[in-house]
C-alpha positions in Angstrom: 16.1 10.4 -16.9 13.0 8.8 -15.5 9.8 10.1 -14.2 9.3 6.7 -13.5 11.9 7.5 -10.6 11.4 11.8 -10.6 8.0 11.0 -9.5 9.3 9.1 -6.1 10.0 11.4 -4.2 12.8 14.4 -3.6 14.9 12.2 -1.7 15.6 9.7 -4.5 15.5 12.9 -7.2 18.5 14.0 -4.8 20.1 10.5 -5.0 19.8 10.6 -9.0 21.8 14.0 -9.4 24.5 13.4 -7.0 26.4 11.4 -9.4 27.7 12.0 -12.7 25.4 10.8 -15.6 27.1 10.4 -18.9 30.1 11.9 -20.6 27.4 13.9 -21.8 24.8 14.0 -19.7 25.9 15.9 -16.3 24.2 15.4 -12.8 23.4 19.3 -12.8 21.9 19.0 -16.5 19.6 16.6 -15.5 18.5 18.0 -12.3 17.9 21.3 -13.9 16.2 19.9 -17.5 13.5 17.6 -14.9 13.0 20.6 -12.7 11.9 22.2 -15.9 9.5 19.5 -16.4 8.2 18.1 -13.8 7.5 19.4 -10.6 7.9 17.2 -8.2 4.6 15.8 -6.7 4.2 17.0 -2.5 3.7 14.2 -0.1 0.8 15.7 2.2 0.6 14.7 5.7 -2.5 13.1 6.4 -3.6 10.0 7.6 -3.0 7.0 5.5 -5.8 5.0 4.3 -6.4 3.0 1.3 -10.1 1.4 0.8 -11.5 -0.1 -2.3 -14.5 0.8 -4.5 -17.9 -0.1 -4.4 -18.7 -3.4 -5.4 -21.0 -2.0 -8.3 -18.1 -0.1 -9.6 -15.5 -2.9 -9.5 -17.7 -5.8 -11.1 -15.8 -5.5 -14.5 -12.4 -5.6 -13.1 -13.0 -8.6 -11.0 -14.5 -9.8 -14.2 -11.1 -9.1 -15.5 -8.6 -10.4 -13.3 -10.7 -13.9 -12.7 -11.3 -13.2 -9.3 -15.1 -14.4 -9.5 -18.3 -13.2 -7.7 -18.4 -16.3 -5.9 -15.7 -18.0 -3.3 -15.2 -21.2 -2.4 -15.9 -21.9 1.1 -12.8 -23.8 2.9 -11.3 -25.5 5.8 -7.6 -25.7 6.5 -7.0 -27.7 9.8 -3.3 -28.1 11.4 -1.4 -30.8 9.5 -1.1 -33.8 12.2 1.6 -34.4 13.8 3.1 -38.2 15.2 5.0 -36.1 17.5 6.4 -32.4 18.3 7.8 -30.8 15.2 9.7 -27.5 14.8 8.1 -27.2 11.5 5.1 -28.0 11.4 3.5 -24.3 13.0 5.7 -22.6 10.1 3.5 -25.3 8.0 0.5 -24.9 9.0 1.0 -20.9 9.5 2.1 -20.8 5.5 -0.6 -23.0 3.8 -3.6 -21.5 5.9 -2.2 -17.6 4.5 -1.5 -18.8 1.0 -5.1 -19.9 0.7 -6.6 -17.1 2.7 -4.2 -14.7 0.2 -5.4 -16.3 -2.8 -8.4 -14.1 -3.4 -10.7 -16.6 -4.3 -11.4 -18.6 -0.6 -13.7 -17.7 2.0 -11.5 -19.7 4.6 -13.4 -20.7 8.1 -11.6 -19.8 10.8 -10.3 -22.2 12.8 -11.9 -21.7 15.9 -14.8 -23.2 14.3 -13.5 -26.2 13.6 -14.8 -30.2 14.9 -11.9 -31.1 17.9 -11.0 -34.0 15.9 -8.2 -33.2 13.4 -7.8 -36.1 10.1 -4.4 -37.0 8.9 -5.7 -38.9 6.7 -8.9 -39.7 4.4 -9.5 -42.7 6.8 -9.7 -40.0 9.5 -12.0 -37.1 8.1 -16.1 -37.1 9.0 -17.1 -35.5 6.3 -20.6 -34.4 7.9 -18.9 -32.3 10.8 -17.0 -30.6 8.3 -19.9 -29.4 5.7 -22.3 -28.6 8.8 -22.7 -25.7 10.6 -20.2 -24.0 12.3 -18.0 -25.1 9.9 -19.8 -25.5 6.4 -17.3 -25.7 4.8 -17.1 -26.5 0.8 -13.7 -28.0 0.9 -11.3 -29.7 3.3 -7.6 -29.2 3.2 -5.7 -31.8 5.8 -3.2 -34.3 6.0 0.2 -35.3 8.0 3.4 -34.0 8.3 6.7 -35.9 9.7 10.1 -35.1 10.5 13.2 -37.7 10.7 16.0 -37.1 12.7 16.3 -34.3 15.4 13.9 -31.9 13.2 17.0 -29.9 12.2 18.4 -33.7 10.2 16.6 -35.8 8.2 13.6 -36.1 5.5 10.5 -33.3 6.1 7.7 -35.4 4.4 3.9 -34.2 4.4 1.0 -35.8 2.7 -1.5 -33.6 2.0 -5.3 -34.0 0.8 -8.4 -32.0 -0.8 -11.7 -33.3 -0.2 -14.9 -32.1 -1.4 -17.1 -32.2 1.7 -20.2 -32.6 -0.2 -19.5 -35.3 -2.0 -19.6 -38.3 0.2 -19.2 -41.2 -2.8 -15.9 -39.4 -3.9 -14.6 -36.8 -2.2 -11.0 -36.6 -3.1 -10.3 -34.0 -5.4 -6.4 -33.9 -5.0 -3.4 -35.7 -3.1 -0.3 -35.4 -3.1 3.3 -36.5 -0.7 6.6 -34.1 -1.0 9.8 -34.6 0.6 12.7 -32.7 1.2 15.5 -31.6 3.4 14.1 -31.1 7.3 14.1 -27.6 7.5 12.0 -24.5 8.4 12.4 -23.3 4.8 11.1 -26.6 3.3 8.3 -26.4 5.5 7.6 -23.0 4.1 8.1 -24.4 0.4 6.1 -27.1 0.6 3.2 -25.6 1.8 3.3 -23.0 -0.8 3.3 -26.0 -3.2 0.7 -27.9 -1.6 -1.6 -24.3 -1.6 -0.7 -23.4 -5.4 -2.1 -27.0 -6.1 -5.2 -26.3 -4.4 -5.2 -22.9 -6.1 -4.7 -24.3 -9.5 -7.3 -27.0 -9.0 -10.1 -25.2 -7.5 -9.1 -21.4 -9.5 -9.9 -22.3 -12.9 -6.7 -23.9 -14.1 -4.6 -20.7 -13.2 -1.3 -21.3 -11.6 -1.3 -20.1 -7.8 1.7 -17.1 -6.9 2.6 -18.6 -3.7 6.1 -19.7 -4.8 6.7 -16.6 -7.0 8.7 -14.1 -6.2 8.7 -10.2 -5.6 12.2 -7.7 -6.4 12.5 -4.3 -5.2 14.8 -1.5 -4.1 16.0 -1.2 -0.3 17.8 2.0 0.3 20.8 1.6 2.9 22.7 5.0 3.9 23.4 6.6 0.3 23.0 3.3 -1.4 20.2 1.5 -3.3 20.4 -1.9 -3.8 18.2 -5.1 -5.0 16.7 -7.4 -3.3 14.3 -10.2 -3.2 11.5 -11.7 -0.7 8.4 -14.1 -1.3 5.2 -12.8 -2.6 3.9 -12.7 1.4 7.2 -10.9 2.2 9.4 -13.5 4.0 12.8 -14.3 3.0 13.7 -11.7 2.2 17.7 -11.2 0.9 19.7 -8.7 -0.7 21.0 -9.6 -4.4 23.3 -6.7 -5.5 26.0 -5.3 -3.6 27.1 -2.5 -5.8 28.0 0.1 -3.6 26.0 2.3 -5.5 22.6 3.2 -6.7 20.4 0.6 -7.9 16.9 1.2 -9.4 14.3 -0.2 -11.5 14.8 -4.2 -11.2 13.0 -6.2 -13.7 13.3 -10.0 -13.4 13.2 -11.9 -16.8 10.2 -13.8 -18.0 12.7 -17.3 -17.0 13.6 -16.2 -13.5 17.3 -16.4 -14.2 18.3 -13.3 -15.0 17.6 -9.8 -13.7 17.9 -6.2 -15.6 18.4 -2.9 -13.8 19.8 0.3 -13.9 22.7 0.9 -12.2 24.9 4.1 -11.3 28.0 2.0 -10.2 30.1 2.9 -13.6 28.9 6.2 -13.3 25.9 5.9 -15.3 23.3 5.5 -15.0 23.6 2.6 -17.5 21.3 -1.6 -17.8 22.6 -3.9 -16.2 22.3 -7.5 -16.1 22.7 -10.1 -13.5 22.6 -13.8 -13.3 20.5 -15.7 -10.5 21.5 -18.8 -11.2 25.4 -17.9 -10.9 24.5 -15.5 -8.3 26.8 -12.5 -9.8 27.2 -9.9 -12.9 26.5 -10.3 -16.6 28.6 -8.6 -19.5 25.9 -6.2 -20.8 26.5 -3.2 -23.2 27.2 0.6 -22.4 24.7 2.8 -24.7 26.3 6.4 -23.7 23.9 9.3 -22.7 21.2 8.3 -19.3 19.5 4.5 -19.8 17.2 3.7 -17.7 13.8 1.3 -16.9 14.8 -1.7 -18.7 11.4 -3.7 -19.3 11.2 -7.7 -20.9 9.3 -9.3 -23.7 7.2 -12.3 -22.5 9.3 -14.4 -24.7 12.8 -13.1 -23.0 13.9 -12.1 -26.4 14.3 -8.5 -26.6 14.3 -5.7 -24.2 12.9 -2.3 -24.5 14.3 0.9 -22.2 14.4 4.6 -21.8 17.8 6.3 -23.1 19.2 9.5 -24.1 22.3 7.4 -26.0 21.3 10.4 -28.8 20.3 13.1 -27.2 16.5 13.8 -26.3 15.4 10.3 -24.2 13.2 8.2 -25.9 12.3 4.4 -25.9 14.7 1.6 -27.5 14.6 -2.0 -28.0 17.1 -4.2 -27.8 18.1 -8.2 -28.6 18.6 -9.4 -24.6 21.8 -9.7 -25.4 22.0 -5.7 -26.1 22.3 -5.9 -29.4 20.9 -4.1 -32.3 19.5 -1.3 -30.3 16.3 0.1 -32.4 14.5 3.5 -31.2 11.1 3.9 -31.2 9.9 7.2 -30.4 10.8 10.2 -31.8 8.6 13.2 -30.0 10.7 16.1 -27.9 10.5 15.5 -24.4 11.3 13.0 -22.1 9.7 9.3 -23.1 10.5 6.7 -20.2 9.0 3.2 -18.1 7.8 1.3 -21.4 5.9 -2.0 -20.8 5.5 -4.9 -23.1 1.7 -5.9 -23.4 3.2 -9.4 -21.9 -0.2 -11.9 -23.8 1.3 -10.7 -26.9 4.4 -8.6 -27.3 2.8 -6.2 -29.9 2.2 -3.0 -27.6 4.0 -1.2 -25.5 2.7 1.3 -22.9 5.2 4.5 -21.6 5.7 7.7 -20.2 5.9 10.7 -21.9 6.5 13.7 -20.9 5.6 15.5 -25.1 2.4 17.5 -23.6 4.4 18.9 -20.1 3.5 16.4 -17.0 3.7 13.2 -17.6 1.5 11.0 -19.3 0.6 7.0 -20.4 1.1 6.4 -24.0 0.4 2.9 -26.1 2.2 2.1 -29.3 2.7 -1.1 -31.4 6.0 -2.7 -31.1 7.6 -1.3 -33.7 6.5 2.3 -32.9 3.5 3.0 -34.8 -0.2 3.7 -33.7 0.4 5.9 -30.4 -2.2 6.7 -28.3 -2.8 8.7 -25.1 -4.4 6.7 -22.4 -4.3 9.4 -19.6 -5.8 12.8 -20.7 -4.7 14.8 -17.2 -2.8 15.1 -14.2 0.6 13.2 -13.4 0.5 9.9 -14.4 3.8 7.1 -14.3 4.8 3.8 -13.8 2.4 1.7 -16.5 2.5 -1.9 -15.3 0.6 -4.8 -17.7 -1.9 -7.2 -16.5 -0.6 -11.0 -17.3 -3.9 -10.6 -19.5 -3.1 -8.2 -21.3 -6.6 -6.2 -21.2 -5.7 -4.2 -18.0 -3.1 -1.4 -17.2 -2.0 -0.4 -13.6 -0.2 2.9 -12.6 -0.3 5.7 -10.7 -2.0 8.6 -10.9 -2.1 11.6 -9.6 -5.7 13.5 -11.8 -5.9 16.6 -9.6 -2.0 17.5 -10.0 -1.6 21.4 -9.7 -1.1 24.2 -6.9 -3.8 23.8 -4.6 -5.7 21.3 -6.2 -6.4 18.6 -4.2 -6.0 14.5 -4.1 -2.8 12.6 -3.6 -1.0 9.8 -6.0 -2.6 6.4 -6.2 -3.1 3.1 -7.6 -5.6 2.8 -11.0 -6.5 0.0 -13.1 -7.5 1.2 -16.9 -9.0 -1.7 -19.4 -7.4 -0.7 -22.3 -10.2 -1.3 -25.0 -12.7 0.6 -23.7 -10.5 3.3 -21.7 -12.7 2.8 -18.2 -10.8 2.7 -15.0 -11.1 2.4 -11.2 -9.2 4.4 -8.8 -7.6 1.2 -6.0 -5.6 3.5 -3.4 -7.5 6.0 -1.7 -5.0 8.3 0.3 -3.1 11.9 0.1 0.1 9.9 0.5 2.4 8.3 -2.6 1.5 5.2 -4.0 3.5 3.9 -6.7 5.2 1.7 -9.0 2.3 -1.3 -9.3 3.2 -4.8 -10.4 0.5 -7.5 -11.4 1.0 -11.0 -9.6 1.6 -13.4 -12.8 -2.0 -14.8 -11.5 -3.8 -11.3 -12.4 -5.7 -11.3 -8.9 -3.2 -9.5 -7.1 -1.1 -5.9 -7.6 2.3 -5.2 -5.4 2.8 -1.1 -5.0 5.1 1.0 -2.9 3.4 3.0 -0.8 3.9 5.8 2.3 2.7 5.4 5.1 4.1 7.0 8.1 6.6 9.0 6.2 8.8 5.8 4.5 8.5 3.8 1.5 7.4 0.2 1.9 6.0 -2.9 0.2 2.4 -3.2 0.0 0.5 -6.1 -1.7 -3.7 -6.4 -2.5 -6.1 -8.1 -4.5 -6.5 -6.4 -7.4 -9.8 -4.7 -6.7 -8.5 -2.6 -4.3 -8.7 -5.3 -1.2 -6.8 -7.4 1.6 -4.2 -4.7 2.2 -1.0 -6.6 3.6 2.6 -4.5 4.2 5.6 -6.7 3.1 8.6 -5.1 4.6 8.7 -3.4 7.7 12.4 -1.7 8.1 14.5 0.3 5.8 13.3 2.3 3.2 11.8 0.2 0.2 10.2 1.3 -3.5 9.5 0.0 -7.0 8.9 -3.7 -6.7 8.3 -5.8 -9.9 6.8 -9.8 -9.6 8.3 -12.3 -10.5 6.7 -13.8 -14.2 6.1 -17.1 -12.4 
């Protein structure tokens, strides 16, 4: 019985109650113990608008995440071409976003660039490239091929970085992939080529631009899981249940994804393989269990279940085994979080003082803490770093008070925290990139859930998914 979910909205509270729960736990007993509870948050109906903080008050969280005060100036002309190429727009479309997405580039627009494109260091003036118009820093360039027909044959690009200030030795990277001749490989090997850049020129930190993002689509009166690309293309359905899934949760490997399903009547964990592509064996608890959450190390799993009685947090081997409770408090404890740079904390949701809260305890249960002292606050999400906590937060919850649900970052330690969303509709269920510069949310705007991605000061808004009816993404580990 999550609030991680309640807080969603009444459509998907609906969806929750319709089927049976548990043996024990009916669909009308939970509806009427979270109406008790919780009240569910009203969606006002204003204009949408989201808009970061001031630049004073979000120096410590760019701190934080590695972001930096100061970005690296670049150019990223089209790849050349020996002749016409069906891939080489997608390309050149793919690397120049993944760089301008990366949160640490200042990327000239192209207009501004000399007519003369290199495809190769033989080829590049440096001087019209580190003057004005252009002055740029850095030069990103190279050559892309196609054998074949462009739909047979070998896609190979050889791609450089140059330092356009250095004239004595400018290279700073290069590198040649190959692979199938396809529109997808074009896509994939630009978001190679970028997270090399990325990774070069962003402090050693591994770019996101071949990671991956899992969230819910609702079809009809089903939920199921599926998957898309950190900039929202590709996107495909993984389950097909029939049923209601929630809650996905990739593990730290990529090969294996937890979630809660209703299709055995639950709702129960589930597991499913993404390197078979179908359904793992994973055990039935009894009672409601629900938000299934992974150690960095893929070991152990922690989760929300009501297996005896009141719901409270468990852990778990991944297998499923030994199951081990942690909390013990009356009231509804749900959503926990492993602190992912060291496994020894988790952060929840508890529901011990009335509205929902965000707790911390160690790993084995000891040493809670309340992080949020008021209002309606869900859906804890741990920076890769493990200093910062995302969620949402509603702090003016109550009849007639006003403000609407949004997006916070809280540095544990010290307990300060920035408000990201700005808005009077629901924003919910944030994820940290596994860079730390970026947060994915779920957010209304017009009415519908979607996919929304930013930096994680509050900036460079981008909606991922455009049609259906999408919530609670969780990013890929890598």
């Amino acid at each position: 019985m999550s609030i991680n979910y309640v807080s969603s909205g009444r459509q998907s509270f609906d969806d929750l109650c319709r089927v049976q729960a548990s043996n024990t736990v009916t669909a009308p007993a939970m509806k009427k113990y979270f109406s008790a509870l919780f009240v569910l948050l009203p969606i006002a109906a204003a204009f949408f608008a989201l808009a970061p903080a001031s630049a004073a008050q979000t120096d410590w969280i760019r701190t934080g995440t590695g972001l930096g005060v100061e970005r690296v100036r670049i150019a990223v002309p089209d790849f050349k071409t020996p002749s016409t190429s069906n891939f080489s727009q997608v390309f050149d479309q793919t690397l120049f976003n993944d760089l301008k997405n990366a949160g640490i580039f200042d990327v000239v627009s192209k207009s501004l660039y000399p007519l003369a494109v290199p495809g190769s260091p033989a080829e590049i003036k440096l001087d019209a490239w580190n003057a004005e118009p252009v002055n740029a820093s850095m030069v990103a360039f190279g050559s892309l091929s196609s054998g074949g027909d462009n739909s047979s044959g070998t896609l190979t690009v050889q791609g450089w970085l140059f330092d356009a200030r250095n004239s004595q030795s400018p290279q700073v990277l290069g590198k040649q992939y190959s692979e199938p001749a396809s529109e997808e490989s074009a896509r994939l090997i630009a978001h190679r080529f970028a997270d090399e850049i990325i990774s070069r020129l962003g402090g050693g930190i591994a770019g996101i631009a071949e990671s991956k993002i899992y969230f819910v689509r609702a079809g009809g009166r089903n939920k199921e899981i599926w998957q898309m690309d950190y900039d929202g293309a590709n996107q495909k359905q993984i389950t097909r249940l029939g049923s209601i899934s929630l809650s996905p949760r990739v593990s730290p490997d990529g090969s294996r994804l937890a979630f809660t399903t209703f299709a055995r009547g639950g709702p129960d964990i589930a597991m499913y393989s993404l390197e078979l592509g179908r359904m793992l064996s994973f055990p039935r608890f009894g009672g409601a269990n629900l938000s299934a959450a992974w150690t960095r190390d893929g070991s152990k799993i922690a989760f929300s279940s009501s297996m005896r009685g009141d719901t409270e947090i468990y852990v778990v081997d991944s297998s499923g085994s030994n199951p081990r409770r942690l909390t013990t408090s009356r009231g509804p404890d749900v959503s926990p979080v492993w602190n992912p740079k060291t496994d020894a904390q988790i952060a929840w949701v508890s529901g011990r003082n009335g509205l929902p809260e965000i707790f911390l305890m160690d790993a084995d249960g000891a040493g809670v803490q309340r992080l949020t002292e008021a209002g309606y606050a869900v859906s804890p999400s741990w920076s890769p770093n493990g200093q910062f906590l995302a969620f949402s937060w509603n702090r003016k919850y109550g009849p007639g008070a006003p403000g609407g649900q949004d997006i916070y970052v809280m540095d544990v330690a010290t307990r300060r925290f920035i408000q990201l969303t700005h808005g009077s509709g629901t924003n919910d269920f944030p994820s940290w990139s596994p860079d730390g510069r970026h947060l994915v949310f779920q957010s209304t705007h017009g009415g519908v859930d979607h996919i929304w991605s930013m930096l994680a000061d509050g900036t460079q808004l981008h909606q991922l998914t455009m049609s259906g009816r999408n919530s609670q993404p969780n990013w890929s580990f890598k």
